[in-house]
Backbone bond lengths (Angstrom), bond angles and torsions (degrees), N, CA, C in turn:
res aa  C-N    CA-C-N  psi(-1)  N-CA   C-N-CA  omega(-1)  CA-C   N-CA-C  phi
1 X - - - 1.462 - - 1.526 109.20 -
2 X 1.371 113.96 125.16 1.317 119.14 173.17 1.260 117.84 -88.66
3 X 1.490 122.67 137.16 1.546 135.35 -168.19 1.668 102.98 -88.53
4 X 1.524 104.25 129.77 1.521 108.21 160.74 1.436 114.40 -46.89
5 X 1.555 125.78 145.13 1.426 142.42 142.86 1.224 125.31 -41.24
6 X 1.250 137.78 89.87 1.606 138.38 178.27 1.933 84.83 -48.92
7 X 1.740 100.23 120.09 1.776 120.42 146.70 1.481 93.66 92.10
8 X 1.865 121.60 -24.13 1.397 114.50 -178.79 1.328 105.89 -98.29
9 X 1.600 95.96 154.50 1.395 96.82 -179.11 2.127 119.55 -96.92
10 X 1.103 95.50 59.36 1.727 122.73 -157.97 1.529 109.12 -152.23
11 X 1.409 121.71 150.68 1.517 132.10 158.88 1.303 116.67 -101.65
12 X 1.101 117.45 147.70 1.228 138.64 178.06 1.762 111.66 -17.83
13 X 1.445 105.70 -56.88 1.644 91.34 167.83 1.297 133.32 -50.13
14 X 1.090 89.41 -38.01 1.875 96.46 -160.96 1.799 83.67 -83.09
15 X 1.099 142.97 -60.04 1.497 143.80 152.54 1.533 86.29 7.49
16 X 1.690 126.25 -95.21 1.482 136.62 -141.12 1.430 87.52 -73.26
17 X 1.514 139.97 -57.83 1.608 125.26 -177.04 1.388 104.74 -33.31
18 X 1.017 121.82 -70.56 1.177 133.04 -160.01 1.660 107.55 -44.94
19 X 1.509 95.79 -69.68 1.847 94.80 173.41 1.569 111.57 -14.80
20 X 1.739 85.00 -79.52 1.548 105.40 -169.39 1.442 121.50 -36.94
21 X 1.089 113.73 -64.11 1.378 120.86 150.90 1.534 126.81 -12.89
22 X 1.218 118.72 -96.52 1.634 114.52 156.26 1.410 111.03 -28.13
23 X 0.943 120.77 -45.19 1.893 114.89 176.60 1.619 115.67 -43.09
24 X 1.604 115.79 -33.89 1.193 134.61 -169.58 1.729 115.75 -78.07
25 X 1.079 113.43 114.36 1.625 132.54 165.17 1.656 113.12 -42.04
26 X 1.176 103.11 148.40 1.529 96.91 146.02 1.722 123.26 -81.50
27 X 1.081 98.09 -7.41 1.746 82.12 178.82 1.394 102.27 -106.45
28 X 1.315 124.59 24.28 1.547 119.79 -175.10 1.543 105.62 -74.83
29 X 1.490 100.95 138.12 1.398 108.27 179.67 1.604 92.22 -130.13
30 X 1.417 99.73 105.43 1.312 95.30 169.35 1.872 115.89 -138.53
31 X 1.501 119.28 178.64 1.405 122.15 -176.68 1.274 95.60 -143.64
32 X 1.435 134.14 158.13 1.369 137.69 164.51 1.783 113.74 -126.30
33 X 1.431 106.76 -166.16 1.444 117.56 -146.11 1.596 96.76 -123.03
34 X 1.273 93.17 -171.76 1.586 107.35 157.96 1.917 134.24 -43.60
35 X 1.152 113.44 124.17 2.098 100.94 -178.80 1.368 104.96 64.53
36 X 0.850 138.97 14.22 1.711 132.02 -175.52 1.646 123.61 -99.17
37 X 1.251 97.51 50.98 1.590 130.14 -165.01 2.186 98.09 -48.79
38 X 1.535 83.66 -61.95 1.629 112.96 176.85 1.911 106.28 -40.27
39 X 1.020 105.47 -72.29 1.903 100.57 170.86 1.055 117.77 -74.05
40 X 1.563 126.07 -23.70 1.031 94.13 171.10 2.083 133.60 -71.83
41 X 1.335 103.23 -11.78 1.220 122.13 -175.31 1.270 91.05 -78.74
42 X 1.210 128.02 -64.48 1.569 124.21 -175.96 1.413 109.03 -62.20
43 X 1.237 112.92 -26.11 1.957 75.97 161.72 1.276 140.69 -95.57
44 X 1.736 113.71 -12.22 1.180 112.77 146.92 1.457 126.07 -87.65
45 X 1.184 131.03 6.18 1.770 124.97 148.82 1.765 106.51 -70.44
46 X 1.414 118.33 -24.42 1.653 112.40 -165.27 1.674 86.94 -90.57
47 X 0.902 133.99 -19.05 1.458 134.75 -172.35 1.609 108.43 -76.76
48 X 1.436 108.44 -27.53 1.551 113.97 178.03 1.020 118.90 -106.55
49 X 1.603 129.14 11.91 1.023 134.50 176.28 1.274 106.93 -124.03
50 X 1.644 126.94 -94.50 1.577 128.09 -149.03 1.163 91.54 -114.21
51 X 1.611 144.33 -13.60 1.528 124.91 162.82 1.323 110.79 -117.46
52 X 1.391 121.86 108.47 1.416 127.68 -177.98 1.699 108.78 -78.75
53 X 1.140 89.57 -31.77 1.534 108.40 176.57 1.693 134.10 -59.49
54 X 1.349 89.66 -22.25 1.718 119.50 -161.66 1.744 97.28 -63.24
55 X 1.949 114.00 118.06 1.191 95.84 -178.63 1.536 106.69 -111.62
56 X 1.558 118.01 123.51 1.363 108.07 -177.42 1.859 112.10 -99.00
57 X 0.828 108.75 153.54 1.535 122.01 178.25 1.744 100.57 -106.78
58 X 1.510 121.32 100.13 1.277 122.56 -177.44 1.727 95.35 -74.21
59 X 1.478 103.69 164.06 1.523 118.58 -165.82 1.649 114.41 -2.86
60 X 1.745 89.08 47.60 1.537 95.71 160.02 1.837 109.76 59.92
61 X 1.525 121.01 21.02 1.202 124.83 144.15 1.611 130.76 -135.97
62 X 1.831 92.17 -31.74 1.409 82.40 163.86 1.626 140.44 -83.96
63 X 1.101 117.83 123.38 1.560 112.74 -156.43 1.823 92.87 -93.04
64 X 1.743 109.75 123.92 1.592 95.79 170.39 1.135 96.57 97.66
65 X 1.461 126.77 -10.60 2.114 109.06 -176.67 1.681 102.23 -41.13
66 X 1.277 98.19 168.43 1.061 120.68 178.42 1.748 101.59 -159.49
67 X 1.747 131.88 63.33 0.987 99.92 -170.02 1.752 121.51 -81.92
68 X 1.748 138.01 -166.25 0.964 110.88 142.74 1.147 136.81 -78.02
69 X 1.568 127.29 -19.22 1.694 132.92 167.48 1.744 103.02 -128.27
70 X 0.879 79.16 159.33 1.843 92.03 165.04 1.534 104.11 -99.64
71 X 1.124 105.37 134.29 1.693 125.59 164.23 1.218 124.83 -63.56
72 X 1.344 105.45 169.29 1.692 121.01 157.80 1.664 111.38 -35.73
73 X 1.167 104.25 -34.99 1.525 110.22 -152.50 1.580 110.80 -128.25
74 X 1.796 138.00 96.96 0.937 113.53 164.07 1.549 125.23 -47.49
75 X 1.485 130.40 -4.07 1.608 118.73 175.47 1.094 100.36 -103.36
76 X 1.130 130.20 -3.86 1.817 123.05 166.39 1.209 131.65 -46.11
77 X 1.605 125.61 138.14 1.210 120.71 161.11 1.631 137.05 -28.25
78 X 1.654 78.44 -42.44 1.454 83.67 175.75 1.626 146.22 -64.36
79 X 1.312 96.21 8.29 1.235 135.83 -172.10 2.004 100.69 -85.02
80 X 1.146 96.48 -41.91 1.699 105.22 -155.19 1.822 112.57 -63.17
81 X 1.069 113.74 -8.12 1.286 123.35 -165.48 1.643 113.61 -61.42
82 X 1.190 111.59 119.71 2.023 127.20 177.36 1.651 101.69 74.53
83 X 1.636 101.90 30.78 1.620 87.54 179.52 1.673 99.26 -89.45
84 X 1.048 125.30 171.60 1.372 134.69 -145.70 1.940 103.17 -119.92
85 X 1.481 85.71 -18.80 1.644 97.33 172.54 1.471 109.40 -156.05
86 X 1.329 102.49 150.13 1.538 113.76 175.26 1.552 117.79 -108.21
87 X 1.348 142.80 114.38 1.315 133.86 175.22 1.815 127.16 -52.59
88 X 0.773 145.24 136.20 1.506 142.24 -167.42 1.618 104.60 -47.52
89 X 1.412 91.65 -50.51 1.165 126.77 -142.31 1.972 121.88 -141.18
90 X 1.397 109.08 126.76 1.578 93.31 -170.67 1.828 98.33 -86.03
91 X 0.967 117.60 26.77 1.605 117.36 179.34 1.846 86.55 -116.97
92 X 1.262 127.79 -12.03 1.494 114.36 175.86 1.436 113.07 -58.78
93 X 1.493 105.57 -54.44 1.691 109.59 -167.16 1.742 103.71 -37.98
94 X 1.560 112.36 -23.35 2.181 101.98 -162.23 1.290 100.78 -65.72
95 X 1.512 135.60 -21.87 1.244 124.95 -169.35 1.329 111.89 -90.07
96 X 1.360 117.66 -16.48 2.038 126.83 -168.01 2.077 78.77 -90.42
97 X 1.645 114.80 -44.20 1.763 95.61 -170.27 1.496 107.58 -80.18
98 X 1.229 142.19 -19.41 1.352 147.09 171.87 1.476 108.23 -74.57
99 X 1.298 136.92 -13.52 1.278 151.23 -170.04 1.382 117.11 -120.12
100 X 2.047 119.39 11.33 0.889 138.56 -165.72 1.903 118.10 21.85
101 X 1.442 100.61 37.29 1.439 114.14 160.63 1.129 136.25 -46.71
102 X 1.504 91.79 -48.87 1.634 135.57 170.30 1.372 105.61 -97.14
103 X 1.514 135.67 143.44 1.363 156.34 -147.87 1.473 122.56 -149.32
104 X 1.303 85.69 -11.88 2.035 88.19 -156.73 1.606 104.78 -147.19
105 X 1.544 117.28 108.01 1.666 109.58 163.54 1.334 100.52 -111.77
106 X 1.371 124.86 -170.17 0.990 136.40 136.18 1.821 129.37 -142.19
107 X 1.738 107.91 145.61 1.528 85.19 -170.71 1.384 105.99 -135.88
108 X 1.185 113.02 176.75 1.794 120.84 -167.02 1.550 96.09 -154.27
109 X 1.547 100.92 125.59 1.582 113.01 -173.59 1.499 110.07 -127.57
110 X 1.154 144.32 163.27 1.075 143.48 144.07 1.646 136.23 -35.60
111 X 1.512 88.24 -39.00 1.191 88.27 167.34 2.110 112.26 -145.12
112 X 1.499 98.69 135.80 1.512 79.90 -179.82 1.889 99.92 -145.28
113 X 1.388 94.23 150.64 1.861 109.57 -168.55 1.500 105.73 -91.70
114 X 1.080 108.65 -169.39 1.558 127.11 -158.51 2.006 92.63 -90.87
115 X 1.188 132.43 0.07 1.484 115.16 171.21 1.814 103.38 -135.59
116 X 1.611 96.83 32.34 1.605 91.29 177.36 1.459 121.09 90.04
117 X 1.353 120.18 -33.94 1.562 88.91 175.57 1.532 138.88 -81.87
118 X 1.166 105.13 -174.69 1.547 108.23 -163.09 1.057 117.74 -147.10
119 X 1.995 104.70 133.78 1.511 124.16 -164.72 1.642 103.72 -95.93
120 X 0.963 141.39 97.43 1.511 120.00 158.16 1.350 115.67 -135.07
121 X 1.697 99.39 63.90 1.493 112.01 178.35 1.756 93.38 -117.80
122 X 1.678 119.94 -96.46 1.186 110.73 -174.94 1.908 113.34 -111.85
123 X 0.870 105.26 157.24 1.462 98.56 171.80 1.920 113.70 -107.99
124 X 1.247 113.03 150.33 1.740 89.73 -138.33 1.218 145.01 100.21
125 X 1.397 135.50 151.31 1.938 110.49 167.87 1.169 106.46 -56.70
126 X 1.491 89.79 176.97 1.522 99.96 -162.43 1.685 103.10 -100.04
127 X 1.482 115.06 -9.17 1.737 98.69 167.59 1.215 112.12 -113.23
128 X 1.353 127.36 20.27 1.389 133.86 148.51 1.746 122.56 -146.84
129 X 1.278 87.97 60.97 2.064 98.94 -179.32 1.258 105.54 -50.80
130 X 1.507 93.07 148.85 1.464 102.99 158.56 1.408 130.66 -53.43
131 X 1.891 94.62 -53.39 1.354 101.04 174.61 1.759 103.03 -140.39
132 X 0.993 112.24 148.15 1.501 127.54 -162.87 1.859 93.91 -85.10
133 X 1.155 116.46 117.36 1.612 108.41 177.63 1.432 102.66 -95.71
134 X 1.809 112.02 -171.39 1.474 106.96 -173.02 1.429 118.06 -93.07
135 X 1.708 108.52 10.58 1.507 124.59 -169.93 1.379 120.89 70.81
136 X 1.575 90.87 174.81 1.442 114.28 -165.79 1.927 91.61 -57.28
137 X 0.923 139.81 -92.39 1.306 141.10 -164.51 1.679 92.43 85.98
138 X 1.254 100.69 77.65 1.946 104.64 163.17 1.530 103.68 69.69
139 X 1.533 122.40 -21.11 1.241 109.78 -174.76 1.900 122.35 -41.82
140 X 1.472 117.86 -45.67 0.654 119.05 172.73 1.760 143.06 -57.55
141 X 1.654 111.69 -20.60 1.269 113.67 150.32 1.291 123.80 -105.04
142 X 1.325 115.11 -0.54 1.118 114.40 163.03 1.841 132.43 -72.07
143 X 1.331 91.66 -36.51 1.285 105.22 169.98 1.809 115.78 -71.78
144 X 1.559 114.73 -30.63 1.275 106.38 155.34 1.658 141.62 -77.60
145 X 1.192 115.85 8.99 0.784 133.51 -166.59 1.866 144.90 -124.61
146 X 1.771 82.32 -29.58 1.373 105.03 171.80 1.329 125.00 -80.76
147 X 1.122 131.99 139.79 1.460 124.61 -169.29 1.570 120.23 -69.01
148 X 1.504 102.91 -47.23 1.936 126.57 170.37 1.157 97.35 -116.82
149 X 1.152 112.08 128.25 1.619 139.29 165.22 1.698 93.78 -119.88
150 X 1.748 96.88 143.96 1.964 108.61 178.11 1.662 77.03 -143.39
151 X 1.440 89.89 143.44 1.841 107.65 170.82 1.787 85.95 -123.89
152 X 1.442 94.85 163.89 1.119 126.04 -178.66 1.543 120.34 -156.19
153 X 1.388 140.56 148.88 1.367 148.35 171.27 1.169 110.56 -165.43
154 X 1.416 108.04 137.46 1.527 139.11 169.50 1.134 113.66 -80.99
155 X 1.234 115.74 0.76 1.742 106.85 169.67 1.703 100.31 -148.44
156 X 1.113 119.72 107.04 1.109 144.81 173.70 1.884 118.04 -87.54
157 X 1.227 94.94 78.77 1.497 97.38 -171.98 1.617 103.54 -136.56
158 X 1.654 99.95 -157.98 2.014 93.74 -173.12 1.636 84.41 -91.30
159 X 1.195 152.16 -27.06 1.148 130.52 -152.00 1.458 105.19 -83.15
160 X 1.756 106.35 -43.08 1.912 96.00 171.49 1.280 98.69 -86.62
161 X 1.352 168.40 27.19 1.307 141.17 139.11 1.076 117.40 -129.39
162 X 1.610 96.54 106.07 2.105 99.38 -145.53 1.594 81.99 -99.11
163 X 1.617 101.76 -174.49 1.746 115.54 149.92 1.333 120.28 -83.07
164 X 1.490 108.90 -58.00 1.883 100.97 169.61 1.568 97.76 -113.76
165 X 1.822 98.89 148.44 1.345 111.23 170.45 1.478 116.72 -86.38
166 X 1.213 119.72 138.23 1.335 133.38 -177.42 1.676 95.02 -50.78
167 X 1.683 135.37 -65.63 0.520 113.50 179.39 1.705 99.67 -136.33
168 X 1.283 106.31 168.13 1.845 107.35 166.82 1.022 124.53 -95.96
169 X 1.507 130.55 96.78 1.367 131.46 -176.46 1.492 105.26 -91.32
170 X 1.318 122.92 -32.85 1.489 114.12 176.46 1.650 116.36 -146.01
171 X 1.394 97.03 132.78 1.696 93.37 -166.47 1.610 137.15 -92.38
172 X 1.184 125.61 118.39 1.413 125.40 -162.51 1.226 113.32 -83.36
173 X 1.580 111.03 -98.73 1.759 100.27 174.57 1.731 116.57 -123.81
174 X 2.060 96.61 43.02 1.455 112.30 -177.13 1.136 108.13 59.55
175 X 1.368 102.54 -135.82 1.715 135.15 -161.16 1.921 93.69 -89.09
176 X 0.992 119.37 -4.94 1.667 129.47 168.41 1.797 96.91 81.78
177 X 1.540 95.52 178.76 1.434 87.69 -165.58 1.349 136.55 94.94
178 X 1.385 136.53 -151.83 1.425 126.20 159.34 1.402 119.35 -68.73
179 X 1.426 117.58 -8.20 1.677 123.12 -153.56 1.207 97.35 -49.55
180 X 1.361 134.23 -80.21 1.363 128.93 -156.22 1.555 120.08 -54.37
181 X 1.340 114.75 -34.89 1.410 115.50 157.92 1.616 119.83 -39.47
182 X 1.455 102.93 -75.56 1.331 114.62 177.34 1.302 131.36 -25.19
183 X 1.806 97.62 -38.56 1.958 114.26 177.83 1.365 92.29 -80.70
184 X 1.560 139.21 -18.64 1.491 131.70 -171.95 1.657 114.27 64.77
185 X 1.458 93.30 48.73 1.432 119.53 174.79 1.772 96.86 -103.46
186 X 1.131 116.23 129.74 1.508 131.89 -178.22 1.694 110.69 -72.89
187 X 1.056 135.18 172.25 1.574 150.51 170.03 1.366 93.86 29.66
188 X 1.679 108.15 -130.45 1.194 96.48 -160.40 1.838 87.44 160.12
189 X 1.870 107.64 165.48 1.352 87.71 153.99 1.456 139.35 -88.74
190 X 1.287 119.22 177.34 1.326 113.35 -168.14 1.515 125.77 -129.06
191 X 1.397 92.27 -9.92 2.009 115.33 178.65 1.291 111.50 -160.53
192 X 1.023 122.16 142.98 1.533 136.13 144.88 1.432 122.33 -113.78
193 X 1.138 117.79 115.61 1.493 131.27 -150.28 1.651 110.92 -119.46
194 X 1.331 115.48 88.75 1.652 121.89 -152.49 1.697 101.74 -94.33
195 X 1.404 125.85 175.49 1.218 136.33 108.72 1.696 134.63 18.66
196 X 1.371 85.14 -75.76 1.470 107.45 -176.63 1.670 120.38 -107.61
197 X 1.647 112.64 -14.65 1.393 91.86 -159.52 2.181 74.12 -165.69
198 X 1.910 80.61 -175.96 2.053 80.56 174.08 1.829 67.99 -140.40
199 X 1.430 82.86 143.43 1.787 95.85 156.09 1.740 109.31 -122.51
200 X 1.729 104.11 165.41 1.375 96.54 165.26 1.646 102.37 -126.91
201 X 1.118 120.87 -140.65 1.449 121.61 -174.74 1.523 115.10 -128.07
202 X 1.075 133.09 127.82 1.819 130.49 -176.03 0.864 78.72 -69.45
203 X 1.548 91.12 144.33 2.128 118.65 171.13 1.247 98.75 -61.80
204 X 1.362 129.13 -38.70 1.283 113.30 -144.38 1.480 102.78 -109.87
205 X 0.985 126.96 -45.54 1.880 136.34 172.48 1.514 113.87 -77.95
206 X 1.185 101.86 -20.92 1.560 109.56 -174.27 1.655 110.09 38.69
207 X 1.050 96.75 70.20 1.445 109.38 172.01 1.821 109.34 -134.18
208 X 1.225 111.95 143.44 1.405 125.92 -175.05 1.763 95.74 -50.88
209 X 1.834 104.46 115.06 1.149 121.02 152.31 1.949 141.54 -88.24
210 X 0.907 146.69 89.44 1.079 133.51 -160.19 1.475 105.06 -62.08
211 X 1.580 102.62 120.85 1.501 120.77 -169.89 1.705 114.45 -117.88
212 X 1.605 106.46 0.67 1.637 111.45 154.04 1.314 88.49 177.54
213 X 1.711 87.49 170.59 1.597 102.28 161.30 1.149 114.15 -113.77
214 X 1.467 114.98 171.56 1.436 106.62 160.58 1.482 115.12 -111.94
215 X 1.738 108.27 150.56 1.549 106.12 -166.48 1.573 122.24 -46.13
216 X 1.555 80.62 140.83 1.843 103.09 -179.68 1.663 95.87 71.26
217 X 1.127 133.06 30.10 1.755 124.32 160.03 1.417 94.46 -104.42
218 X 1.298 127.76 163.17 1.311 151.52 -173.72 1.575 107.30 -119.37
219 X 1.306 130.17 155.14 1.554 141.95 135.82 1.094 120.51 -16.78
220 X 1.847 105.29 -68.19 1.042 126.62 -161.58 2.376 102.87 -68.35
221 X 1.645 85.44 -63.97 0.997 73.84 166.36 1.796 154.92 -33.99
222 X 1.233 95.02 -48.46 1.638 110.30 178.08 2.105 103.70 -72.35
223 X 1.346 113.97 -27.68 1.001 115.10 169.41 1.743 118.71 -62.57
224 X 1.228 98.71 -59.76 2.010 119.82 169.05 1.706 85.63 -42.76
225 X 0.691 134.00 -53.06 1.949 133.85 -167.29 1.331 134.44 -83.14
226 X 1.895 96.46 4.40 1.149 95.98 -157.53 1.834 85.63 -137.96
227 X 1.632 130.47 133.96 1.317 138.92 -171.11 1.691 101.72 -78.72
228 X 1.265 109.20 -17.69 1.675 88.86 -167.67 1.780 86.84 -119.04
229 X 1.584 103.61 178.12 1.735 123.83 -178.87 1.662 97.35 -52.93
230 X 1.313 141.50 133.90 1.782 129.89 161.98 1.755 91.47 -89.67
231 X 0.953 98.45 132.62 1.646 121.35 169.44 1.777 102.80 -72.00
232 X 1.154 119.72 142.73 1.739 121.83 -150.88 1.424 93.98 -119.02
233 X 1.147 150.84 117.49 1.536 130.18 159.07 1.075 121.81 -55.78
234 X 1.075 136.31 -154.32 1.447 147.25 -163.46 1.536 108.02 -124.64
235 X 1.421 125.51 121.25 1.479 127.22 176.07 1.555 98.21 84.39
236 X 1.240 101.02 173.33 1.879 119.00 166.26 1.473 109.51 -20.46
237 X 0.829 133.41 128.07 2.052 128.04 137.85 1.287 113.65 -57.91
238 X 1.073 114.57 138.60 1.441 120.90 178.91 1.573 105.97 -100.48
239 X 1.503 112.36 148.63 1.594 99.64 -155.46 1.874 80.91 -107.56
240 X 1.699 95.89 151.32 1.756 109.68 -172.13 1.237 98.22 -52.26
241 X 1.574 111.44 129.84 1.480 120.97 163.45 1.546 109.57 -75.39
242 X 1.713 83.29 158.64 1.091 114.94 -162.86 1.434 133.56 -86.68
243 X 1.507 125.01 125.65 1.292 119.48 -155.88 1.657 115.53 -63.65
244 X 1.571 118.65 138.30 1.330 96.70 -176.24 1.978 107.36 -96.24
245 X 1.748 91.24 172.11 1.454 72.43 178.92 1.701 136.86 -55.30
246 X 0.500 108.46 -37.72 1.703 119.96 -177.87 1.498 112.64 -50.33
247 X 1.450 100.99 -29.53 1.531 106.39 176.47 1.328 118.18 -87.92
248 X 1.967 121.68 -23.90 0.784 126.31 -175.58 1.479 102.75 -90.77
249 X 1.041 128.35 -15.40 1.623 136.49 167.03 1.182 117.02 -68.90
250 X 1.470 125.73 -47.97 1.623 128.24 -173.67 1.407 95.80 -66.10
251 X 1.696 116.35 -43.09 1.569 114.13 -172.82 1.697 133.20 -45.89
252 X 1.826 85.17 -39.49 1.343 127.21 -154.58 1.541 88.04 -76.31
253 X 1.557 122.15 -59.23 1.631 125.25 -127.81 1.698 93.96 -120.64
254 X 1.667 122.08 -26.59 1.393 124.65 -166.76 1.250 107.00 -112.15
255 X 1.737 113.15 -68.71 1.174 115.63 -170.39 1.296 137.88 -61.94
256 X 1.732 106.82 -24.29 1.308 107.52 -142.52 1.705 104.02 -155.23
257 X 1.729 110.94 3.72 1.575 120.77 -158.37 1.519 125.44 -55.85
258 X 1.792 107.76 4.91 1.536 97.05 178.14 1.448 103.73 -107.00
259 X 1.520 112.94 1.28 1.985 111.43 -168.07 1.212 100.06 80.01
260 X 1.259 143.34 42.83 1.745 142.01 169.84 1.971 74.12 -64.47
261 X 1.388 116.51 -89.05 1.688 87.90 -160.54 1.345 142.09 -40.11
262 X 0.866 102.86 -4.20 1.702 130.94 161.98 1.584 103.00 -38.57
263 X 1.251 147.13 -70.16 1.389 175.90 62.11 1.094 90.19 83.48
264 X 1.598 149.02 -34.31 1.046 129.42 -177.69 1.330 125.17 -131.28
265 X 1.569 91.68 34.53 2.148 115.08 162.74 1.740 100.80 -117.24
């Protein structure tokens, strides 16, 4: 269940679409994964708004979907509708993201640290977990490889935003710092888009910065919710702006009209 917006006239989902969304380029070329209800809405709401240009590859074959609802399943067929091309093959898209064709993922793990990466293999060691997750699923070259990486989670607590990850299934900006450069891994991430708040990353530590809140969340709060130190900016926080209507209408009536993002509150 998604929580109303204290003063907005929106809930919390449509709140994080929206972010995400604005996060999105016009030259973004991106495809997504498994459960990824959240980008996928934001990239066809950013497609009807400020990037007309924006080309998405639905479950990573259809290039151009346009469906009328989203499914059970971001890898579903049902996804494929007014796309303009079909991939042979869902092993085609590795050569368009290794060939920086593709520009744009986004991922959501079970568990994620203070410079972005992400566990969603086991929780626990890894030859006797606690709990067996559904895995990396590509996370791991994907995360080396992609230029913009955006994380996102619907539950913003200490258990998904630990200090150390049980394990690393997909890599953000390492050990923070120059690291990911150094391996001659490209971009990097660029948001984490919560529940409660959006962070971005210090240039220089690359560690999760809190870069707004959303109304009626606190500092303090998102800190109480969060396992590792939150890096503070400088001056006021500015609290997440606010969706306008038009965006909350396309969401409401085009993009998104049965609550498929619903599925992941």
């Amino acid at each position: 269940m998604s929580a109303p917006v204290p003063g907005y006239d929106c809930t919390v989902d449509e709140l994080m679409v929206v972010a995400f969304s604005r996060a999105m380029a016009n030259d973004t070329r991106a495809f997504n994964g498994a459960v990824s209800f959240i980008p996928v809405c934001g990239y066809l709401l950013a497609r009807r708004t400020h990037a007309p240009e924006l080309v998405w590859a639905a479950s990573s074959i259809a290039v151009d979907a346009d469906p009328d609802e989203i499914g059970d399943s971001t890898l579903s067929d049902s996804l494929w509708g007014g796309a303009t091309m079909l991939s042979n093959s869902p092993f085609d898209f590795w050569a368009y993201a290794q060939g920086a064709r593709y520009n744009t993922f986004a991922f959501r793990g079970a568990q994620m640290d203070a410079y972005g990466n992400v566990n969603n293999t086991v929780i626990g060691p890894y030859d006797a977990p606690k709990v067996r997750l559904p895995g990396g699923g590509g996370m791991a070259d994907l995360g080396a490889m992609i230029h913009r990486i955006f994380l996102w989670s619907s539950t913003h607590n200490p258990r998904t935003f630990v200090e150390r990850l049980d394990f690393r299934s997909g890599m953000g900006w390492g050990d923070g710092g120059d690291h990911r450069q150094r391996l001659g891994m490209p971009g990097g991430p660029r948001l984490c888009i919560t529940n409660l708040c959006v962070f971005d990353f210090e240039p220089h530590t690359k560690r999760m910065r809190l870069a707004s809140l959303h109304p009626g969340v606190t500092a303090e709060q998102v800190q109480e919710a969060t396992g590792f130190e939150v890096t503070m900016p400088q001056g006021e926080i500015p609290v997440t702006a606010r969706p306008s209507d038009r965006e909350l209408h396309l969401l409401r009536t085009e993009v998104d009209p049965t609550g498929a993002r619903l599925r992941e509150f």
